[in-house]
C-alpha positions, 0 to 999 in steps of 0.5 A: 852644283844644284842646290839642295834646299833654298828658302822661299819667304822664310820656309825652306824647300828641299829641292829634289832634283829627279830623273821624271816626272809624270805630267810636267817639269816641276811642281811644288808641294805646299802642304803642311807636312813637307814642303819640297821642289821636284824638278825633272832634269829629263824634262829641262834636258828636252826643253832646255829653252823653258829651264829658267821659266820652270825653276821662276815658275816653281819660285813663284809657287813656293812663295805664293801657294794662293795663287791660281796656275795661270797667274803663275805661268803668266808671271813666271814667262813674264819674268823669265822674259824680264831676266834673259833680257837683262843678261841672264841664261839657263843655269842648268 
């Protein structure tokens, strides 16, 4: 089952899991009013090789609301990379 909510540096997100999304796979909304996760499963259906990167991606956005986008990316590669290496896959 997809998670509904998860909680990021003590800030609960609602997690919504969406058939599209206009320009990525995910994004994240920081802002004062609610904070929320959209991911969209057409996008990890097509690309399912970038599934763990895009949900780490949208962690480190979540947890991080300062950082630049390319300091984002860069990590989440990074650590998708670090985390298939040590056995971890997809979780669709």
């Amino acid at each position: 089952m997809k998670p509904r909510t998860h909680t990021f540096r003590g800030v609960k997100y609602a997690i919504r899991w969406v058939p599209h999304l206009r320009e990525n796979a995910a994004d994240c909304e920081v802002g004062e009013a609610e904070k929320v996760i959209r991911i969209s499963l057409n996008a990890l259906k097509e690309h399912p090789e970038e599934t763990l990167t895009t949900y780490v991606h949208e962690a480190l956005h979540a947890c991080f609301g300062d950082l630049d986008e390319d300091s984002v990316e860069r990590s989440a590669v990074d650590i998708a990379r670090f985390l298939q290496r040590l056995g971890y896959e997809r979780n669709a």
